[in-house]
Backbone bond lengths (Angstrom), bond angles and torsions (degrees), N, CA, C in turn:
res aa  C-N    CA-C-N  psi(-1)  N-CA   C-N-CA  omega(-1)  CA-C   N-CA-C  phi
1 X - - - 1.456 - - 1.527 109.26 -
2 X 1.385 127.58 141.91 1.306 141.76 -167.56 1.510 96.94 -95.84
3 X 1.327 112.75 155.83 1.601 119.08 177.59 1.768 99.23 -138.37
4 X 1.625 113.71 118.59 1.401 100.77 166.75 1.097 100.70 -78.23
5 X 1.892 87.86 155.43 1.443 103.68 178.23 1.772 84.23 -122.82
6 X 1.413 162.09 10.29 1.335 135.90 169.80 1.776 74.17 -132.88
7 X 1.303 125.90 162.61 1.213 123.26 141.92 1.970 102.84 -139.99
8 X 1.054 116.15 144.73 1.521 112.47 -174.94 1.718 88.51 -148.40
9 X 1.221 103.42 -166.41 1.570 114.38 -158.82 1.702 95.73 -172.69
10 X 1.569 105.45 138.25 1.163 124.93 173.91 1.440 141.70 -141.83
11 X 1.459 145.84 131.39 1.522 129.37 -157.15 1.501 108.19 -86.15
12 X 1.079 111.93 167.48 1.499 124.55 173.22 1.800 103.74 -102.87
13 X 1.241 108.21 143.90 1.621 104.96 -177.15 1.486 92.51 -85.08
14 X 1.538 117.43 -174.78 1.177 130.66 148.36 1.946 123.92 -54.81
15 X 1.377 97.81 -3.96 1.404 87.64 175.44 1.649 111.33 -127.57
16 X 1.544 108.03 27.31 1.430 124.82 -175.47 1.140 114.47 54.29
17 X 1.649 121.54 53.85 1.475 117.08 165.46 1.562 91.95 -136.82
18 X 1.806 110.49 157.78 0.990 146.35 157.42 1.294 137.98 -90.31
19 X 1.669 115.25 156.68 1.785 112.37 161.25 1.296 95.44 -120.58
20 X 1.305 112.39 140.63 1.339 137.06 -146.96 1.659 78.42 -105.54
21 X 2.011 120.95 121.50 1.397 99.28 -178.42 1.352 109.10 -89.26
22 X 1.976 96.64 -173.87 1.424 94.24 -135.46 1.783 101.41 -78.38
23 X 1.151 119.94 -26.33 1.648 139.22 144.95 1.828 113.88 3.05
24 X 1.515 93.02 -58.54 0.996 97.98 -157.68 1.722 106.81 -100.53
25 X 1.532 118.20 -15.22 1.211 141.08 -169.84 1.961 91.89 -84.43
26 X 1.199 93.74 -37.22 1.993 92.26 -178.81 1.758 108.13 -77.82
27 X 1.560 102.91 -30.01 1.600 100.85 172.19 1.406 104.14 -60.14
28 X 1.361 111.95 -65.55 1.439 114.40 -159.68 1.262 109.79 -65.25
29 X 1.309 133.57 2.05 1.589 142.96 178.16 1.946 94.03 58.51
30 X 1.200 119.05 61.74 1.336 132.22 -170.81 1.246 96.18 -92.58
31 X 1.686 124.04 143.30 1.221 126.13 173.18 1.861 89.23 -133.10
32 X 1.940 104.04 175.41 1.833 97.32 167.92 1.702 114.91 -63.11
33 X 0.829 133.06 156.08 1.575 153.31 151.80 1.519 93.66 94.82
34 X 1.894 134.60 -7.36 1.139 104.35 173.48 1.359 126.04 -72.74
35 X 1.958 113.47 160.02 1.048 120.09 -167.48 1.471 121.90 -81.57
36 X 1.459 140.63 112.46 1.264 127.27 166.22 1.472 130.43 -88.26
37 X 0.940 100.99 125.58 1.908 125.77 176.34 1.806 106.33 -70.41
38 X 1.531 136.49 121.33 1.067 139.15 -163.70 2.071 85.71 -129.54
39 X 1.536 96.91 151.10 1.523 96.52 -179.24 1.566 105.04 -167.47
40 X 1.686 90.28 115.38 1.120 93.43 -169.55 1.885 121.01 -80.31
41 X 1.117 123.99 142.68 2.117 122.20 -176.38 1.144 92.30 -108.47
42 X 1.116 103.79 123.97 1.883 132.35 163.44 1.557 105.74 -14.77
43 X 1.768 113.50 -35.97 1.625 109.13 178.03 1.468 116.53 -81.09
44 X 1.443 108.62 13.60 1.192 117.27 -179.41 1.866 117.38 77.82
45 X 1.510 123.29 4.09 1.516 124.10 161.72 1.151 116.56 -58.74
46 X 0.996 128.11 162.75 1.499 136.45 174.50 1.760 121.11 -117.44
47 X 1.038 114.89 71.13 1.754 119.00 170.43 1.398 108.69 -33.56
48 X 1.248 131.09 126.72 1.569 147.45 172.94 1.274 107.46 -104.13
49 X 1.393 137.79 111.53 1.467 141.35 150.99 1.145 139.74 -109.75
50 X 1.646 146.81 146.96 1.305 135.59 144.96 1.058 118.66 -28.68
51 X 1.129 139.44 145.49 1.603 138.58 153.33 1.222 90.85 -116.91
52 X 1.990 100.47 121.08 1.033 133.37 169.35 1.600 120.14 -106.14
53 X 1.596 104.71 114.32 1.246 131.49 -153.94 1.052 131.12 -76.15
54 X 1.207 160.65 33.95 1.719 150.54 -108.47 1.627 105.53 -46.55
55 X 1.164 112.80 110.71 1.456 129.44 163.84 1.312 110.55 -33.58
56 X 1.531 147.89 124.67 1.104 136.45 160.54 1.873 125.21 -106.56
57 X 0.982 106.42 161.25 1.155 97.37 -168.96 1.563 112.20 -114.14
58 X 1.829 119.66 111.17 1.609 136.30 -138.79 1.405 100.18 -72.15
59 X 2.060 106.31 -21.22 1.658 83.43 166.65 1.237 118.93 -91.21
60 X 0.925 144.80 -30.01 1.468 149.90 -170.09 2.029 100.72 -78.66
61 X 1.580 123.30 -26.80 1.356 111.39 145.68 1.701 130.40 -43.88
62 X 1.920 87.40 -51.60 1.585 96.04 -158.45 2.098 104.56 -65.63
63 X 1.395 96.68 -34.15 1.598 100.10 177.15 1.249 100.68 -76.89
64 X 1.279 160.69 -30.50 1.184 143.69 -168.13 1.490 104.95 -78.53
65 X 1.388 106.56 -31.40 1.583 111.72 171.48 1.190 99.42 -47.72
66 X 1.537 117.33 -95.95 1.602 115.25 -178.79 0.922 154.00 12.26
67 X 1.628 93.08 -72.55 1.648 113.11 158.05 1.670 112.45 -49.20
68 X 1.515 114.61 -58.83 1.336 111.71 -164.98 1.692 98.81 -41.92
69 X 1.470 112.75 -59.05 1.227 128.41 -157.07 2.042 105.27 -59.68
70 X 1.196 97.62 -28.54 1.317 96.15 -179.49 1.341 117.79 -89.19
71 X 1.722 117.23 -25.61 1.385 115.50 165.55 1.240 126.03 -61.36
72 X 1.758 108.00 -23.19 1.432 137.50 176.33 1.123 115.53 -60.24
73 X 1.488 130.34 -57.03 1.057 128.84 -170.16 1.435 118.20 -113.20
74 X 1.324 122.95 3.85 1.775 132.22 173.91 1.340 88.05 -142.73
75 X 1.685 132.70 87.07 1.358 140.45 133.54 1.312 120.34 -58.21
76 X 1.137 129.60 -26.44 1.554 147.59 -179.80 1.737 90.91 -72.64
77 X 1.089 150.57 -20.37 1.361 153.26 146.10 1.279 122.16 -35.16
78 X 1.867 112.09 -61.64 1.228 90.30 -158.23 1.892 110.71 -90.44
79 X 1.764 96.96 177.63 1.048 103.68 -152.68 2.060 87.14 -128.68
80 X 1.272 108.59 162.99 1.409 124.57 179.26 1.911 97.92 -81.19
81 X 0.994 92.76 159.74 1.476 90.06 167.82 1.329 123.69 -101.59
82 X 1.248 127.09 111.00 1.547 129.64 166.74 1.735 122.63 15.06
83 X 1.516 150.22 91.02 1.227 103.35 -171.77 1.883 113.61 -87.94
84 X 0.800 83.73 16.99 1.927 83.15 161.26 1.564 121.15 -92.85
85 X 1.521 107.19 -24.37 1.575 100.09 159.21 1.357 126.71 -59.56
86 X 1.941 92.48 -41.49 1.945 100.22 -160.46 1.248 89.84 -81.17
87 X 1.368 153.02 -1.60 1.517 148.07 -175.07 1.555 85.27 -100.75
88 X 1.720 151.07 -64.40 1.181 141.40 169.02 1.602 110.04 -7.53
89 X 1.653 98.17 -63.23 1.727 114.38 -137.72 1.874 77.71 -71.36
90 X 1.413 118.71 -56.28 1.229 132.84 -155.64 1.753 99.19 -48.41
91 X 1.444 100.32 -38.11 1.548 102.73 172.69 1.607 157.20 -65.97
92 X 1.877 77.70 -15.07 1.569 101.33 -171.93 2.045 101.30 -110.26
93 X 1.468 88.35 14.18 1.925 90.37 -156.91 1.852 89.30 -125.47
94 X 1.364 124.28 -3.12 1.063 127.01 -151.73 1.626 109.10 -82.99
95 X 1.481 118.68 2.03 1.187 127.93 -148.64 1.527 102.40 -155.52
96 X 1.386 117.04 29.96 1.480 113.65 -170.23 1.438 84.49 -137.97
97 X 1.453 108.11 127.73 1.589 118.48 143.73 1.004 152.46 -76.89
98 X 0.981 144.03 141.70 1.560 131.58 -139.99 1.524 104.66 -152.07
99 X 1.264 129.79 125.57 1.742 129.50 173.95 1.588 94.30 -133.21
100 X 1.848 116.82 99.99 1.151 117.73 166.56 1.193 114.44 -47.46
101 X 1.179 144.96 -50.36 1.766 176.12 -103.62 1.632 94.02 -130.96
102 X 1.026 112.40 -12.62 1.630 118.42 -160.67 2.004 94.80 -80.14
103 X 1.468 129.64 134.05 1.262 119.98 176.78 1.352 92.85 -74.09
104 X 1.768 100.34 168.91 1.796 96.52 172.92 1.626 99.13 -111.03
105 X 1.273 85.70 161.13 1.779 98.13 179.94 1.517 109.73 -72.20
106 X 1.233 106.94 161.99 1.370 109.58 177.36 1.563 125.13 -55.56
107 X 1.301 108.58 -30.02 1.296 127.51 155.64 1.856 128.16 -19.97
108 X 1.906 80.74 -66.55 1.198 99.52 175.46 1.650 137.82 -78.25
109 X 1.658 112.47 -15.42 1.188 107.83 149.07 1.227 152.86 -43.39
C-alpha cells in the first residue's frame, strides 16, 4: 500500500489546462518548459512525473549533423572499411569488457 506524502489539488480552466501547484512543482524539481509524464493505474489514479530527457551533447549533435549532411549530399564519398583494419580494431578490443548498463564512476563524469 502507497502512503501520500504531498497531496495538493488543482482546477482545470475552460480550455482544460492546469497549474501544476507549487508543492508539487518543488517535489518534482519542476522548472518552465519541463516535460511532464501523466500515467494512468488500472484503479483509475493518476502518477505525475518529470520526464527526464537524455542530455545531449551540441557538439557531438552539431558533427553528427554534418556527417548526415555530407553523406547526404557526396554519397560518391563514402568508402567500405578496410577489412584488415576492422580485423586490427577487432584485435586490440578482443579482451575488454564492457557493461553499457554499467553506471559510471565519478571519475567518469
Amino acid at each position: 500500500m502507497t502512503h501520500a506524502i504531498i497531496q495538493s489539488e488543482s482546477t482545470l480552466t475552460d480550455r482544460y489546462q492546469t497549474t501544476v501547484p507549487e508543492t508539487i512543482r518543488k517535489a518534482l524539481h519542476l522548472k518552465k518548459r519541463d516535460k511532464i509524464n501523466y500515467t494512468v493505474l488500472d484503479n483509475g489514479d493518476v502518477v505525475i512525473s518529470r520526464v527526464v530527457e537524455e542530455q545531449s551533447d551540441p557538439v557531438i549533435g552539431k558533427f553528427l549533423s554534418f556527417l548526415a549532411n555530407d553523406i547526404e549530399n557526396n554519397p560518391q564519398h563514402l568508402q567500405s572499411v578496410d577489412e584488415n583494419l576492422v580485423n586490427r580494431i577487432q584485435s586490440l578490443v578482443s579482451d575488454v569488457e564492457l557493461d553499457l548498463d554499467a553506471p559510471l564512476s565519478d571519475k567518469d563524469d
